[in-house]
KOLBALO-200724 format. One record per residue (C-alpha): x, y, z. Coordinates in steps of 0.5 Angstrom, whole numbers, padded with zeros to 4 digits, always signed. Layout:
<dokols>
XYZ;...
</dokols>
This chain:
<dokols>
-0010+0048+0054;-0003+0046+0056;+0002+0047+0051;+0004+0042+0046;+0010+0038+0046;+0015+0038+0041;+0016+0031+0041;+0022+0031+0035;+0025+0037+0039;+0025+0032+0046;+0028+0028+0041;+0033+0030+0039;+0036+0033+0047;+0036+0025+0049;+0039+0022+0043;+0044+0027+0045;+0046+0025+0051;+0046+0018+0050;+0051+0020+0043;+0056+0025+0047;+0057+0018+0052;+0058+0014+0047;+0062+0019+0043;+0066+0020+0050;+0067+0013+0051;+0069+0009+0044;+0072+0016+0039;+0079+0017+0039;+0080+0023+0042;+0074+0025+0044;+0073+0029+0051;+0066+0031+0053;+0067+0035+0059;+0074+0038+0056;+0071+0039+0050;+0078+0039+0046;+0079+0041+0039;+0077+0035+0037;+0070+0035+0039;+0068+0041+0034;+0066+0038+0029;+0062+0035+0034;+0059+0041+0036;+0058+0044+0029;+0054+0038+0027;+0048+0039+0034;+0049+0046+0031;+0046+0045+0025;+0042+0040+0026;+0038+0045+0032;+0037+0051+0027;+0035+0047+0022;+0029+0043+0026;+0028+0050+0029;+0027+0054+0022;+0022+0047+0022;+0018+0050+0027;+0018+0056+0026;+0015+0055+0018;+0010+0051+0020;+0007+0055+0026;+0007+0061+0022;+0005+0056+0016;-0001+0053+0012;-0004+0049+0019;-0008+0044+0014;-0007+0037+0017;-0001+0034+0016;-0002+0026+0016;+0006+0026+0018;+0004+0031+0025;+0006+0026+0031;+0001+0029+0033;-0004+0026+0028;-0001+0019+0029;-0002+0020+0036;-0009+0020+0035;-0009+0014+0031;-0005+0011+0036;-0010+0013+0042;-0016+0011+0037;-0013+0003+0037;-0012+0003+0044;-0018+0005+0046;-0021+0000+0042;-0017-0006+0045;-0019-0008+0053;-0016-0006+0058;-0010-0011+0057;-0007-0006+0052;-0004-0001+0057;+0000-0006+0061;+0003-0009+0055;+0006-0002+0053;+0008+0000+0060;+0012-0007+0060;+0015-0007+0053;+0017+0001+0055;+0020-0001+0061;+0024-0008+0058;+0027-0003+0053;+0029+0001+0059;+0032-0004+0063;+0036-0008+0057;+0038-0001+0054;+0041+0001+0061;+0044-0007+0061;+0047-0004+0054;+0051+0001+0058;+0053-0004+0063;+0056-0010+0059;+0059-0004+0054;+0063-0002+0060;+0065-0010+0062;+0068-0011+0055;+0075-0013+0054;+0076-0010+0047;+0077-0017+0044;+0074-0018+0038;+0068-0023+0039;+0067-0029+0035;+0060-0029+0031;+0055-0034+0033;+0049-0037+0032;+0043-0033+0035;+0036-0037+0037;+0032-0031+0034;+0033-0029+0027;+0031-0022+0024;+0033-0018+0017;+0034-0011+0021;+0038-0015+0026;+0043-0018+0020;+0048-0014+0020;+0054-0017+0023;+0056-0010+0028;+0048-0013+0032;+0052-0019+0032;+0060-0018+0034;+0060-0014+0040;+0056-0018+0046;+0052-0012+0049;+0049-0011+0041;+0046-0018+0041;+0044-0018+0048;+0040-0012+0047;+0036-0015+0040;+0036-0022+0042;+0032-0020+0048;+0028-0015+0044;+0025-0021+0039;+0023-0024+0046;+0019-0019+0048;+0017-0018+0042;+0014-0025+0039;+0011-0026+0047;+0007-0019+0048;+0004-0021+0040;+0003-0028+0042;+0000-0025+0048;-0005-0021+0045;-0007-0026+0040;-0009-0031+0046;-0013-0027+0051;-0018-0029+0052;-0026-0026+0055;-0026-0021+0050;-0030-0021+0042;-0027-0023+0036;-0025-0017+0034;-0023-0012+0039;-0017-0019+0040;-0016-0018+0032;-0015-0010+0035;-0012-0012+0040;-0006-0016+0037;-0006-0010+0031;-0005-0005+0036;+0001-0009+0040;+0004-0011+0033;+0005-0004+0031;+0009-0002+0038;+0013-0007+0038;+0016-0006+0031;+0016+0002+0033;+0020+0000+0040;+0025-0004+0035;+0032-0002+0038;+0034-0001+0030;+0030+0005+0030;+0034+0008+0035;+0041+0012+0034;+0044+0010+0041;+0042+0003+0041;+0043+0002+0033;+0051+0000+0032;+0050+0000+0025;+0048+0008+0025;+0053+0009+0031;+0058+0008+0026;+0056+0011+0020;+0055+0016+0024;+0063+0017+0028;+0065+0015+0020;+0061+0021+0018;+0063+0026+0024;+0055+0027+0023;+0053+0029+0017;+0049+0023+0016;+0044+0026+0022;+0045+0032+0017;+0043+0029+0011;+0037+0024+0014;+0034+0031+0018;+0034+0035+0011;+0030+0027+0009;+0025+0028+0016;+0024+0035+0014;+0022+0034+0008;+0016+0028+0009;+0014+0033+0014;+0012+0039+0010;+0009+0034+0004;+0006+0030+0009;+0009+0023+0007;+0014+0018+0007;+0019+0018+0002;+0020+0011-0001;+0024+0014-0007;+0028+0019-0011;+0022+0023-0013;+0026+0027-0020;+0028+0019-0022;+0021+0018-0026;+0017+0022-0031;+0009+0020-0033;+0009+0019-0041;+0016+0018-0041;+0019+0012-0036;+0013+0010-0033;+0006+0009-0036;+0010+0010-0043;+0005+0005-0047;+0003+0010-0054;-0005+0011-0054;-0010+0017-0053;-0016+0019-0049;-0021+0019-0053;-0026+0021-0048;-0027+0024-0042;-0032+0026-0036;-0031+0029-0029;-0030+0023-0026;-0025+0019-0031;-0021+0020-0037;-0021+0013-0042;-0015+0011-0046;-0015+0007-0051;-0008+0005-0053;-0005+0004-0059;-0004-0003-0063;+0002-0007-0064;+0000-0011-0068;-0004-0012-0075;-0010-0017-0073;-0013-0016-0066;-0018-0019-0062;-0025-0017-0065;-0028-0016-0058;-0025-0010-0054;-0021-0010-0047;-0024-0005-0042;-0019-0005-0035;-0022-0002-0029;-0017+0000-0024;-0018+0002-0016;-0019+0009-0016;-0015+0010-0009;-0009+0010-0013;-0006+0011-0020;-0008+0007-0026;-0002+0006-0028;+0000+0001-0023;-0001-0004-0029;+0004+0000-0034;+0010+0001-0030;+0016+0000-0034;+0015-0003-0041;+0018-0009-0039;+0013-0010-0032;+0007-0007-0036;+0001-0011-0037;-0002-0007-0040;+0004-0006-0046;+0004-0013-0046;-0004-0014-0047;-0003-0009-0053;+0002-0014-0056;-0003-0020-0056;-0007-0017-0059;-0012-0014-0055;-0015-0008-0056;-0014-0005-0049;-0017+0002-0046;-0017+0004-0039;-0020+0009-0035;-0016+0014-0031;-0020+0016-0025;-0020+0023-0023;-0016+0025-0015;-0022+0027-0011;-0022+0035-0009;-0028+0039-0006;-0032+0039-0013;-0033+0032-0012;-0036+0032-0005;-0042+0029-0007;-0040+0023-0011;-0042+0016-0009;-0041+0010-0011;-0048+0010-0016;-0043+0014-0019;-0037+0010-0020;-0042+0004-0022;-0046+0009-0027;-0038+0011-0030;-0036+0003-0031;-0043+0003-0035;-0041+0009-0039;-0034+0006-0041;-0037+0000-0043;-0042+0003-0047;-0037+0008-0050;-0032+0003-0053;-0039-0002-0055;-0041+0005-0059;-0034+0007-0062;-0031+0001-0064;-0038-0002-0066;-0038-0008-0063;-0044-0012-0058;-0039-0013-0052;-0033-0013-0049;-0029-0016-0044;-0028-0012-0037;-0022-0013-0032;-0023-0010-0025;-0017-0009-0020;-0019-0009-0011;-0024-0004-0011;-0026-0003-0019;-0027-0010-0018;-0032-0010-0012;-0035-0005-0016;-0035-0009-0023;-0039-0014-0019;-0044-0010-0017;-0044-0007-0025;-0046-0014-0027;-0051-0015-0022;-0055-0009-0025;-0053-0010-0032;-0057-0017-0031;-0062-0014-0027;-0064-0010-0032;-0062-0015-0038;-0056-0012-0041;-0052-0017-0039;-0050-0019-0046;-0045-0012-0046;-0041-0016-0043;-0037-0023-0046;-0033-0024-0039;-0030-0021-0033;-0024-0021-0029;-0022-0019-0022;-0016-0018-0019;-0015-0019-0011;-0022-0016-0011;-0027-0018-0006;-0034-0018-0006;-0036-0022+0001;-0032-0018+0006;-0033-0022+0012;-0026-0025+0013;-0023-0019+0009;-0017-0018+0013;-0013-0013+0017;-0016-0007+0014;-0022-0010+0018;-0019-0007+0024;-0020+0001+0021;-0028+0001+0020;-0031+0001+0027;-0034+0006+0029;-0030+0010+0033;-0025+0009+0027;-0031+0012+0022;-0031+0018+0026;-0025+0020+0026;-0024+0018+0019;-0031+0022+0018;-0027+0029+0021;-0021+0029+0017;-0025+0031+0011;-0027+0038+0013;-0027+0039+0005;-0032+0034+0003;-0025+0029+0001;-0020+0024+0004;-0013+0027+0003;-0010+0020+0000;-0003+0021+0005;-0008+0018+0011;-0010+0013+0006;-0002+0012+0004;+0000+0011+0012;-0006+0006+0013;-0004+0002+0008;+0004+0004+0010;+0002+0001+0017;-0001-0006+0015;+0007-0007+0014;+0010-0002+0018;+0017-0005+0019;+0017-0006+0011;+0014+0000+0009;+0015+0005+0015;+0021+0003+0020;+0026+0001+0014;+0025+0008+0012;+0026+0011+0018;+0032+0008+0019;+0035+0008+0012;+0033+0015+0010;+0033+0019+0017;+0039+0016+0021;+0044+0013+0016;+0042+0018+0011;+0041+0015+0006;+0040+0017-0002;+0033+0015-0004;+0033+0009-0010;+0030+0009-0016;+0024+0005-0015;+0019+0004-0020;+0014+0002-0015;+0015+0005-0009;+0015+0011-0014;+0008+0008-0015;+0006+0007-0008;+0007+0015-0007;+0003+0018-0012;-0003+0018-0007;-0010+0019-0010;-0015+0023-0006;-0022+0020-0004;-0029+0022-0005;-0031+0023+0003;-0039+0021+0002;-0037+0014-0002;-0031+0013+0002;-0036+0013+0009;-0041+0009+0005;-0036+0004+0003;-0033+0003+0009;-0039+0002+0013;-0044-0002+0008;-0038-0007+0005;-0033-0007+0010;-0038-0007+0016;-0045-0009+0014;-0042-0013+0009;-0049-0012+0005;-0046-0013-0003;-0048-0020-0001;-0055-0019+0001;-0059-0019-0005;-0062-0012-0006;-0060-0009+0002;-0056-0005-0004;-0057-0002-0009;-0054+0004-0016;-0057+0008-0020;-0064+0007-0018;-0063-0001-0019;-0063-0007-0014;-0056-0010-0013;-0057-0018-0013;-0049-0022-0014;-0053-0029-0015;-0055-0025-0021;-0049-0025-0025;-0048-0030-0029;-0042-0027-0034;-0036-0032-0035;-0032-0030-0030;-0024-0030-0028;-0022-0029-0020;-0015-0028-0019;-0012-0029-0012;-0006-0027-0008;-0003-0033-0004;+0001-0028+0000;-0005-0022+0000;-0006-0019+0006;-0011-0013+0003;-0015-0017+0000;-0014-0025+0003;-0014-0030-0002;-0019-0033+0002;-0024-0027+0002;-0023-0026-0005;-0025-0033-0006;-0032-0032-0004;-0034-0029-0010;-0035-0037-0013;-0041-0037-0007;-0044-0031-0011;-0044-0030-0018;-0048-0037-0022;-0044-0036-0029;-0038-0040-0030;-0032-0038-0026;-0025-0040-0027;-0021-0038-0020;-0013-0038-0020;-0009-0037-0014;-0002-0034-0016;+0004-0033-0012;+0007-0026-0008;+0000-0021-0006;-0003-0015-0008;+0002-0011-0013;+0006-0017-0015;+0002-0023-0015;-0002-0018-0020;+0004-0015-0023;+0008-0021-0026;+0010-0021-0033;+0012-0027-0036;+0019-0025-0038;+0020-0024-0031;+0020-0031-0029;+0018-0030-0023;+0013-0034-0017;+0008-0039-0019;+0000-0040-0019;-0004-0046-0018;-0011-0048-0022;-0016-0053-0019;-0023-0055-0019;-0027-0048-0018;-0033-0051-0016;-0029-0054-0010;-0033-0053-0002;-0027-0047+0001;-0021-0045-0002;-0018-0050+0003;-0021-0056-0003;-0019-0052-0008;-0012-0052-0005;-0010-0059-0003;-0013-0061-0010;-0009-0056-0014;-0004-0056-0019;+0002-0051-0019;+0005-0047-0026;+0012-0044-0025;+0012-0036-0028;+0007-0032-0029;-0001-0033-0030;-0001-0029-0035;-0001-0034-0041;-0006-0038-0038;-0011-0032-0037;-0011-0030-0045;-0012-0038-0046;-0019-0037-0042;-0020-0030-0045;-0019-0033-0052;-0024-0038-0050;-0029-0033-0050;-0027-0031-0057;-0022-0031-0062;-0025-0028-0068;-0020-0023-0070;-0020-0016-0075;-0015-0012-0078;-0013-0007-0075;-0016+0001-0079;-0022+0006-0076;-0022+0007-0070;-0019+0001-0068;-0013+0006-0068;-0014+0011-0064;-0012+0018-0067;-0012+0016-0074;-0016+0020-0080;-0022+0023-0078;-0022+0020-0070;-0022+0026-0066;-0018+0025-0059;-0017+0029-0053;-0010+0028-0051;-0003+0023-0051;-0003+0018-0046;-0003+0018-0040;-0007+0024-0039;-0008+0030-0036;-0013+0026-0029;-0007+0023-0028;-0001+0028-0027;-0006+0031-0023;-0005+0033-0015;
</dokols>
């Protein structure tokens, strides 16, 4: 077997050489071949920079050799299985977007030759690109040459593989995600010898920044994962998922929160909020002033959450029967303890496609008065048009998915670097260049700290998940599923119910998560909301932020209910306690159990709990 090539070690060697010319041609007092005094600092820094990958390598060799979601050599993999699905057409495109970014790159050092020295004026550009804003891409001609040529090829290779033509519908989507995702990776921001910016940074810095963005790449390397943010800036219970509650219940899959009243009088009929269980509850209780869940208390809402637990081997077996038989457990609990017939249910992406699925079998077996109403956030239930994620369920993609769960759960970095990569200039390629080549420190940011607190899934479920929803698309097939020993039927579900979109989702497109009206029977109110996945969800009022439109829910397609629609500035939030208070407004005083916590009511711990904090 040939030796395997340490691809950041070759790295390092070529940016390198292109650094000394450069270094040797536009730094004062720089002589690459005499090597005067000046050029020590230059030395000491590749030095460093060489022992520290050095002691990298020979960490992990001597290691832990469990998978590692950051292993170039693991996204090779995931590269090489995009490729092979794609026609034959993908391998030229790569070849002759290398050898563009080759040429052009040796055009750079040709035109860096010719120029006189004058400061360049500004100028307007055809093409125009956020990582190409800085002013340096602009004001030397080669920096503009070079960018402008890129954002050509780029936007031709994509137009490209949407266009060709002679192949099935999917492997073109395949086609166009796998050129879309080359063409972001060979950006020349991504580079340090064609990146003015960091050129800069890095004469200014004598290096240090490379140092620093080292010590950045290192780190991802051994935990795994990209950093997005300042890991020591957030403490669970304290600045984040801070809203005062309890658990007051607790199984192997979930722990249940109930919060604390903000209020005297509350809502008769309770709040229970299902959230995904690929990632961390409290994506809906950020900071006090962007939470939703602190803002639902303070309407007077009793609130409770479930509070998924992070996979390990343990939980091997699990499968969706069992996130279907947790929905029905909660609900029941919070019926028991607060001694009402029903409540109100909100299920989030997939707790909301399973909410769906718990209404069918609640009507099914003539429970559905357990229930006053449900609410679904970006969920989807009819995945034929479900989106970029279409592009990870075929079955060579199952396989590989399938043998990166030797211990019977997907580690959720692989999940985190899919959903990553569905936006990689934004939430990979940004940060390659920011944290590893300009060195940058890592902000305080509330929600990307959310987006990195993976989750693990069950690996049985996830499977099943992929292939019976987003493959077979069986959900709308009355009975072709079914959980807990009941046959799943949508056209059952007769609950009032409140479908939220996002205009701008590429998870789960606003399109895909209209068909739920073609399903359910009951009353349904659908809304569109401004922003996508996170934000057009997560859009307190206060904030003042986006829009929504609401319509005739009846309408045909989405395409009707958007031509006839009215659009409302800021946040939707208002409208849906209207909805809800439409449901029921009965209101009590707030005593017994209504307090969690109170005389006489037994609980397990302070929110946000134990299931949480656990990785």
């Amino acid at each position: 077997m040939a030796e395997q090539q340490d691809p950041f070690g070759a790295f390092f060697d070529m940016q390198g050489e292109a650094m000394r010319e450069i270094f040797a041609k536009f730094t004062p007092g720089f002589d690459a071949e005499e090597g005067r005094p000046e050029t020590s600092q230059w030395a000491e820094t590749a030095a460093l920079m060489q022992k520290m990958w050095a002691d990298f390598m020979v960490e992990k060799t001597g290691g832990d050799q469990a998978t590692n979601p950051l292993d170039p050599a693991q996204w090779m993999l995931m590269t090489q299985g995009w490729a092979r699905s794609a026609p034959a057409a993908f391998e030229p495109a790569q070849k002759l977007m290398n050898e563009s970014m080759e040429l052009w790159q040796g055009v750079l050092g040709t035109v860096m030759g010719q120029v006189t020295g004058k400061k360049e004026e500004a100028r307007d550009l055809p093409r125009k690109d956020r990582r190409f804003a800085d002013p340096a891409w602009q004001q030397h001609p080669a920096y503009a040459l070079l960018h402008q040529t890129y954002l050509m090829l780029a936007d031709y290779f994509v137009r490209a593989a949407k266009d060709v033509e002679g192949v099935p519908d999917d492997k073109r989507a395949q086609l166009k995600f796998a050129t879309q995702a080359l063409v972001e990776a060979m950006s020349p921001d991504n580079f340090i010898a064609t990146n003015p910016v960091v050129l800069k940074r890095t004469i200014e810095t004598g290096g240090q920044n490379l140092v620093k963005g080292l010590e950045h790449l290192i780190s991802d390397l051994k935990r795994g994962q990209l950093t997005h943010t300042d890991a020591d800036a957030f403490t669970l219970g304290e600045n984040l998922a801070a809203t005062p509650g309890k658990v007051v219940y607790e199984t192997p899959l979930y722990q249940l929160i109930q919060y604390s009243p903000s209020t005297d009088e509350v809502y008769e009929v309770p709040l229970v909020i299902f959230p995904p269980w690929i990632n961390r509850f409290y994506i809906l209780d950020l900071t006090p002033k962007k939470s939703f869940i602190k803002w639902a208390v303070d309407q007077g809402l009793t609130v409770f959450v479930v509070s998924w637990k992070s996979a390990d081997a343990s939980m091997k077996d699990v499968v969706w029967d069992d996130y279907i038989r947790g929905q029905i457990e909660a609900i029941d609990h919070v019926r028991e303890r607060l001694g009402v017939p029903s409540v109100h249910t909100i299920g989030y992406c997939v707790a909301g496609t399973t909410l769906a699925a718990t209404l069918a079998v609640l009507a099914r077996r003539d429970e559905a008065d357990k229930v006053k109403s449900a609410t679904f956030f970006t969920a989807q239930v009819d995945f034929e048009k479900a989106g970029e994620l279409l592009q990870f369920i075929d079955n060579q993609q199952l396989d590989m998915i399938g043998k990166l769960t030797p211990d019977g759960y997907l580690d959720g970095r692989y999940l985190a670097a899919t959903f990553n990569s569905l936006r990689g200039k934004d939430l990979i390629w940004n940060y390659v260049v920011n944290n590893y080549l300009l060195g940058e420190d890592y902000p305080a940011f509330d929600l990307l700290h959310w987006n990195g607190d993976v989750t693990n899934l069950p690996a049985k479920w996830h499977g099943d998940y992929l292939r019976d929803l987003y493959r077979d698309n069986k959900l709308v097939q009355p009975d072709a599923l079914s959980a807990d020993g009941t046959p799943i039927d949508l056209t059952r579900v007769k609950t009032p119910s409140y479908i939220q979109a996002g205009r701008e989702d590429h998870i789960a497109p606003a399109a895909s998560v209209w068909r739920i009206t073609d399903h359910f029977k009951g009353d349904v109110t659908f809304l569109l909301a401004g922003s996508g996945h996170i934000a057009g969800v997560v859009n307190p009022p206060a904030a003042n932020k986006y829009q929504y439109w609401t319509g005739d829910s009846d309408a045909a397609s989405l395409e009707e209910f958007v031509n006839g629609a009215t659009e409302h500035p800021g946040s939707w939030w208002p409208h849906w306690i209207e909805w809800l208070e439409t449901r029921d407004d009965a209101r009590v005083a707030v005593k017994g159990t209504r307090k969690p916590g109170g005389k006489g009511d037994k609980v397990i711990e302070e929110a946000p709990g134990r299931y949480v904090k656990t990785r």
